[in-house]
ZAKE-101503 format. One record per residue (C-alpha): residue number from 0; y, x, z; residue in three letters. Coordinates in nm, 2 decimals. Example, Ala and Ser with C-alpha at 12.3 -4.5 7.8 and 13.67 -1.06 7.14 Angstrom:
! residues 2
{pos->0&north->-0.45&east->1.23&up->0.78&code->ALA} $
{pos->1&north->-0.11&east->1.37&up->0.71&code->SER} $
! end
This chain:
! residues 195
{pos->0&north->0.00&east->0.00&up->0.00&code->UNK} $
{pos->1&north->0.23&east->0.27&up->0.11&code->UNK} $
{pos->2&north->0.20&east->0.45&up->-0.22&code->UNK} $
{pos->3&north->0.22&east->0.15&up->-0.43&code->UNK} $
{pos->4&north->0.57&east->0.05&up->-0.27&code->UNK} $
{pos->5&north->0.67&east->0.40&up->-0.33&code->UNK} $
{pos->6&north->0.57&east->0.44&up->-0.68&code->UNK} $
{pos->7&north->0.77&east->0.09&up->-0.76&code->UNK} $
{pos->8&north->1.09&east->0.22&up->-0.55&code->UNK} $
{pos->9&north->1.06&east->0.53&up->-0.74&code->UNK} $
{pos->10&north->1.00&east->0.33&up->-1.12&code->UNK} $
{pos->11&north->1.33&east->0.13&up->-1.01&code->UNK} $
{pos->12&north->1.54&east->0.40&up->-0.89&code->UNK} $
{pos->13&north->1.45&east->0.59&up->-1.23&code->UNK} $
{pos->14&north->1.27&east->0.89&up->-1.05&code->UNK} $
{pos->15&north->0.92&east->1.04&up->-1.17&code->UNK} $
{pos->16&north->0.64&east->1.13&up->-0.97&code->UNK} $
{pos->17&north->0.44&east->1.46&up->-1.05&code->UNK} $
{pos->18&north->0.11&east->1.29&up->-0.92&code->UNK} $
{pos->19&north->0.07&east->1.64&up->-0.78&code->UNK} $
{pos->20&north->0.38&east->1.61&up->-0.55&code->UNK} $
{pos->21&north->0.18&east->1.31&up->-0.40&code->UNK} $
{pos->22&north->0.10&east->1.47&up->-0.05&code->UNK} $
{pos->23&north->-0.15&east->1.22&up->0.16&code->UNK} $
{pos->24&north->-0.27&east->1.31&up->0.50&code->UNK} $
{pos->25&north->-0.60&east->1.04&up->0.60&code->UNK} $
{pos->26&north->-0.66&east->1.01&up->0.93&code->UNK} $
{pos->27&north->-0.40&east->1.22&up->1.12&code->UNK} $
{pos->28&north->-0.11&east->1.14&up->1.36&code->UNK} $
{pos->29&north->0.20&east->1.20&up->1.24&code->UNK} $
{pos->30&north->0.27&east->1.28&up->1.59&code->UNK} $
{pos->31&north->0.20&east->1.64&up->1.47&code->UNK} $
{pos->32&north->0.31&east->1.90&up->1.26&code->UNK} $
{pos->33&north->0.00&east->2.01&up->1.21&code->UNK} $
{pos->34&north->-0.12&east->1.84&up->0.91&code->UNK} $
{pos->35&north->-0.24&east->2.03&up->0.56&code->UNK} $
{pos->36&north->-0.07&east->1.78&up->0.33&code->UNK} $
{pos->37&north->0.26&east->1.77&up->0.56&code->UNK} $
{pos->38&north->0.30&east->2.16&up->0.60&code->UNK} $
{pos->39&north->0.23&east->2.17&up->0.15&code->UNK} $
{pos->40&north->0.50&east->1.95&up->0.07&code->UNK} $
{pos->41&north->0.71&east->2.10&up->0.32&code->UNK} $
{pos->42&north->0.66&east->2.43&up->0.22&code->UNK} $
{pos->43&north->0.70&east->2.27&up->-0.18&code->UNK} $
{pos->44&north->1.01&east->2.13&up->-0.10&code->UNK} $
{pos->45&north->1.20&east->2.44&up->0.06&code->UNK} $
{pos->46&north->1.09&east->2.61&up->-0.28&code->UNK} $
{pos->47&north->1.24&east->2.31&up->-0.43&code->UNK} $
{pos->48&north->0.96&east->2.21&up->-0.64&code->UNK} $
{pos->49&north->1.07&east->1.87&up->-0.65&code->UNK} $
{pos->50&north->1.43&east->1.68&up->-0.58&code->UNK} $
{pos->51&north->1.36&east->1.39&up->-0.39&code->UNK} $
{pos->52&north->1.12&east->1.34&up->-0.11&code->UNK} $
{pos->53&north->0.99&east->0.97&up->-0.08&code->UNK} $
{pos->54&north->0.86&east->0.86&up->0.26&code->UNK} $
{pos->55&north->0.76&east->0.54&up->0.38&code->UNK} $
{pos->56&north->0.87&east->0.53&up->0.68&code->UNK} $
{pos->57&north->0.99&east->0.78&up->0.91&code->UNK} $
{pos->58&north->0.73&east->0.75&up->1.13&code->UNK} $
{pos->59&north->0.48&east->0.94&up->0.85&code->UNK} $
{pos->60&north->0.73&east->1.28&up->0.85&code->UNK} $
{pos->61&north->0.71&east->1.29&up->1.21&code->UNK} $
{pos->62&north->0.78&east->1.15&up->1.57&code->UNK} $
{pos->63&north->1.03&east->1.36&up->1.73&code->UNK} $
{pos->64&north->1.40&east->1.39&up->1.73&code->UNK} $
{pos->65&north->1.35&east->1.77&up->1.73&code->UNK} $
{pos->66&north->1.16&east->1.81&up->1.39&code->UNK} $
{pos->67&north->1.39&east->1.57&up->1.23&code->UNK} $
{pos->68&north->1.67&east->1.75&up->1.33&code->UNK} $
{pos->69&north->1.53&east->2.08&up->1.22&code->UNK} $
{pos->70&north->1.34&east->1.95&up->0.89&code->UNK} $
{pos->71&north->1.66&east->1.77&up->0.77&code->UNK} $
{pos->72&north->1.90&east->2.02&up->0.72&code->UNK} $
{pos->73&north->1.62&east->2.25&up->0.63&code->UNK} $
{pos->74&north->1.54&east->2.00&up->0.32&code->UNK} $
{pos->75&north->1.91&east->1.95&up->0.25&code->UNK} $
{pos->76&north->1.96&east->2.34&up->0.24&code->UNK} $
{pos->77&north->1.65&east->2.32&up->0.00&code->UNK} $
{pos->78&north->1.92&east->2.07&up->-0.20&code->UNK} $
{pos->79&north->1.62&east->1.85&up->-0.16&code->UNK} $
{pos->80&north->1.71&east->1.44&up->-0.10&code->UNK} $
{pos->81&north->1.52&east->1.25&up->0.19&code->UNK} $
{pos->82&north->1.48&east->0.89&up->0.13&code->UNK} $
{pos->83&north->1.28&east->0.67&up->0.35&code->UNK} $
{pos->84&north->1.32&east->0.31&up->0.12&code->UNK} $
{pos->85&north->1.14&east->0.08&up->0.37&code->UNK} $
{pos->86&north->1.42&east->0.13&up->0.64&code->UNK} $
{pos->87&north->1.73&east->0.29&up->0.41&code->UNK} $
{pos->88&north->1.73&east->0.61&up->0.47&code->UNK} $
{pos->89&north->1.90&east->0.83&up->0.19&code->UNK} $
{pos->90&north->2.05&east->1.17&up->0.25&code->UNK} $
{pos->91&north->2.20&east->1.21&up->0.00&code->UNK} $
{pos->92&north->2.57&east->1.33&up->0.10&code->UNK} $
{pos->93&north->2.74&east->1.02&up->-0.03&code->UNK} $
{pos->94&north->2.59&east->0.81&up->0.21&code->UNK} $
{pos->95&north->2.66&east->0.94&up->0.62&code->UNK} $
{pos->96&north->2.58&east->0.57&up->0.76&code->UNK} $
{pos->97&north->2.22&east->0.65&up->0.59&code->UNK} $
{pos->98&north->2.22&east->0.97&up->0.81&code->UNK} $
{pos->99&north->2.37&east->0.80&up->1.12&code->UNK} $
{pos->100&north->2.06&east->0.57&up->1.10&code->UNK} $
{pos->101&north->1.80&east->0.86&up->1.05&code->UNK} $
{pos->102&north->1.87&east->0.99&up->1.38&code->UNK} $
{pos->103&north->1.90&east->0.68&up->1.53&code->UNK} $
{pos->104&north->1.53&east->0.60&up->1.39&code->UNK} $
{pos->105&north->1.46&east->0.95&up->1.52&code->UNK} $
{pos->106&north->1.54&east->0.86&up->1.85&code->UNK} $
{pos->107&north->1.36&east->0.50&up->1.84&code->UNK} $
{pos->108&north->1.03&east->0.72&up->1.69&code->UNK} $
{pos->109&north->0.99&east->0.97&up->1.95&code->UNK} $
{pos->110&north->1.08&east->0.70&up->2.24&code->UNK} $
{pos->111&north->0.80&east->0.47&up->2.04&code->UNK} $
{pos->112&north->0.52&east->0.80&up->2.04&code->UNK} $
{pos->113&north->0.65&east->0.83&up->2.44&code->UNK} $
{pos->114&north->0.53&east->0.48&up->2.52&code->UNK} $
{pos->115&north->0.21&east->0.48&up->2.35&code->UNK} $
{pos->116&north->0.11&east->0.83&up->2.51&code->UNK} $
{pos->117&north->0.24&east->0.61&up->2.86&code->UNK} $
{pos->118&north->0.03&east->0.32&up->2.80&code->UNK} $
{pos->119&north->-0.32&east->0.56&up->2.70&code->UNK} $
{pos->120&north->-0.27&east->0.74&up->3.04&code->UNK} $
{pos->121&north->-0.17&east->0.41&up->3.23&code->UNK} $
{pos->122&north->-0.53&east->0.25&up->3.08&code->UNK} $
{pos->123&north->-0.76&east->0.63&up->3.14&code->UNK} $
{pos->124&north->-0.61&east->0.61&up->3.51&code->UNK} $
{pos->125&north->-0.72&east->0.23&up->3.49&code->UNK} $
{pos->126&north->-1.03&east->0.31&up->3.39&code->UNK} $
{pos->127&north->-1.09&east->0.57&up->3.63&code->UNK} $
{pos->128&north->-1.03&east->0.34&up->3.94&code->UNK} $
{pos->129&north->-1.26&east->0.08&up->3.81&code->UNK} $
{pos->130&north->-1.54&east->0.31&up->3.75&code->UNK} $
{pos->131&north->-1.49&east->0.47&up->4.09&code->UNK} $
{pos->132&north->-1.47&east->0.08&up->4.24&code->UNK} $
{pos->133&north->-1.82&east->0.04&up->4.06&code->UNK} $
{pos->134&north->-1.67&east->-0.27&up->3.82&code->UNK} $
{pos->135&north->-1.73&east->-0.11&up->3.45&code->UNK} $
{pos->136&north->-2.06&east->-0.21&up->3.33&code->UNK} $
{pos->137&north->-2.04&east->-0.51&up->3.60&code->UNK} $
{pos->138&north->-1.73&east->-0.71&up->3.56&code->UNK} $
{pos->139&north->-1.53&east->-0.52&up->3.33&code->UNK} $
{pos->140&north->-1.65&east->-0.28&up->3.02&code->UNK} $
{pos->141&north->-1.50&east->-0.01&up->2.79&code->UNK} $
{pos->142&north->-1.35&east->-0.12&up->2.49&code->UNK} $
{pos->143&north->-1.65&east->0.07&up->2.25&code->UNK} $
{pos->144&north->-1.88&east->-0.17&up->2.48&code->UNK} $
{pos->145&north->-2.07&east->0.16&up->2.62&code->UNK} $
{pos->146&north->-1.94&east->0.15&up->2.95&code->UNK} $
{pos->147&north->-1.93&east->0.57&up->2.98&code->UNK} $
{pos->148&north->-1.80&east->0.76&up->3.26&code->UNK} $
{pos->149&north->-1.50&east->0.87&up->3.24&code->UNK} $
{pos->150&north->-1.54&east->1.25&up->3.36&code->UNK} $
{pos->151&north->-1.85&east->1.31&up->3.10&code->UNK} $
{pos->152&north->-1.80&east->1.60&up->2.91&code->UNK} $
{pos->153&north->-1.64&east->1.60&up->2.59&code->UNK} $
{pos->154&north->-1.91&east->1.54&up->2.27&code->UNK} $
{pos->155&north->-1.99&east->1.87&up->2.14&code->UNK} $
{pos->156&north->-2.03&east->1.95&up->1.77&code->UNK} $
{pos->157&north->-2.00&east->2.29&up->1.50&code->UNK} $
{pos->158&north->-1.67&east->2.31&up->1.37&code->UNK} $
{pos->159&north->-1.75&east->2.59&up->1.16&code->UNK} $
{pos->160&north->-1.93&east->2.31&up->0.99&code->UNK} $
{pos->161&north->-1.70&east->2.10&up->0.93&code->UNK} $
{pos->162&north->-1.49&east->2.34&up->0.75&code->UNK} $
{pos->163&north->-1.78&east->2.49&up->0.53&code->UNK} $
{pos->164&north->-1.82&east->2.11&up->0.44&code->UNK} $
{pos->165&north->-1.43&east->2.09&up->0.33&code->UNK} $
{pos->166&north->-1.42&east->2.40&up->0.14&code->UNK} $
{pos->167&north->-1.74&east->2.28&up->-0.03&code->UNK} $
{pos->168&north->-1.54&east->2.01&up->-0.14&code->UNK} $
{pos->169&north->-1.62&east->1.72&up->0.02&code->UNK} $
{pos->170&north->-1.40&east->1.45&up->0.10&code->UNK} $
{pos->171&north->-1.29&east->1.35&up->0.50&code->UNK} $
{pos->172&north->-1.51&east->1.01&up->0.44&code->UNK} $
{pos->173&north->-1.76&east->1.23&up->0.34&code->UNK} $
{pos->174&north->-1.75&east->1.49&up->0.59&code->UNK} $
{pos->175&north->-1.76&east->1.18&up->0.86&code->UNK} $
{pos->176&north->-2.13&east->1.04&up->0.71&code->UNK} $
{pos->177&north->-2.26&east->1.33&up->0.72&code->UNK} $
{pos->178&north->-2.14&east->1.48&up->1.08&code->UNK} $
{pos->179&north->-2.09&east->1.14&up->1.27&code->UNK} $
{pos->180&north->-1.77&east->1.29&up->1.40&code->UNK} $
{pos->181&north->-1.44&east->1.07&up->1.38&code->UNK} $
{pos->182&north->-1.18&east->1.13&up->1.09&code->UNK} $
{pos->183&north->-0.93&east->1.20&up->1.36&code->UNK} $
{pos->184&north->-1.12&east->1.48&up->1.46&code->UNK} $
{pos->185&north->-1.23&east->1.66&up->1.13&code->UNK} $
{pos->186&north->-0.87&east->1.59&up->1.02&code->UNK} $
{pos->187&north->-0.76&east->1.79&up->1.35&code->UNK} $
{pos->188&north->-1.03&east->2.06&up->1.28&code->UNK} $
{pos->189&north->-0.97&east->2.14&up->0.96&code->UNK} $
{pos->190&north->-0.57&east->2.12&up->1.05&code->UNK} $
{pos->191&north->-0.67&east->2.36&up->1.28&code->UNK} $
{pos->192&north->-0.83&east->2.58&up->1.08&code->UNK} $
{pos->193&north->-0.51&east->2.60&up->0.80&code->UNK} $
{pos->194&north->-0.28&east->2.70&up->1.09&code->UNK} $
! end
């Protein structure tokens, strides 16, 4: 859907896309940096291979006042335009109540990415005192339905694998079929591995 609405934004506005310059990170947060596809166009658009970068919304460049304040002018000094369509973002120079409202969605991003990191610990510490209180498994249950403790130890698994699967070639939906390990996590491991 996302590229759809920015393939007709960018037919409308008279701008083509280089279906290389399309940059697509499945399965990770954009709570981090530290995604392949983000750090590639990045590192494409400060060696201004392309004018105009086309987000979505804000919230797929990143979650934190701090990056968008340091990406920004970064991509500007680049001479390269940010335009988010679905919330009217344009930085191009003409326009400073478009850059008035980027930080301002800045700000509403990282408080959003605050409050959902608030509410996962709030329901962990939840958790934790029901187990302890002997009520998961009895009156209440996890949300998978397994009803695990919460101090188990974390699921071990090769991620030397995982990477020998992705230079291999296979695709993230691929890699999770044939591991059993979440996208979230292969995504992280083979971010990991770039870095």
């Amino acid at each position: 859907m996302q590229l759809t609405e920015l393939r007709r934004y960018a037919a409308a506005q008279g701008l083509t896309i280089d279906p290389e310059n399309e940059y697509i990170d499945t399965g990770c947060s954009g709570a981090t940096t530290n995604r392949p596809q983000f750090k590639r166009c990045l590192a494409d658009a400060l060696k201004r291979r392309f004018d105009v970068l086309l987000v979505w919304r804000l919230d797929r460049w990143g979650r934190s006042v701090a990056q968008l304040a340091s990406d920004i002018p970064a991509l500007d000094a680049a001479g390269v335009r940010f335009i988010c369509p679905g919330q009217g973002i344009d930085t191009a120079h003409s326009n400073p109540m478009s850059r008035a409202m980027l930080q301002l969605m800045a700000v509403f991003a990282e408080l959003e990415r605050a409050m959902i990191l608030e509410r996962v610990a709030s329901g962990i510490s939840q958790y934790r005192d029901d187990f302890a209180a002997g009520k998961i498994g009895k009156t209440k249950h996890s949300r998978s339905g397994k009803d695990l403790a919460p101090h188990r130890p974390r699921k071990v698994f090769n991620r030397q694998r995982i990477i020998e699967l992705r230079r291999a070639g296979m695709s993230l939906n691929q890699i999770v079929a044939e591991t059993a390990i979440p996208k979230t996590t292969i995504c992280r491991v083979i971010a990991e591995s770039a870095a």
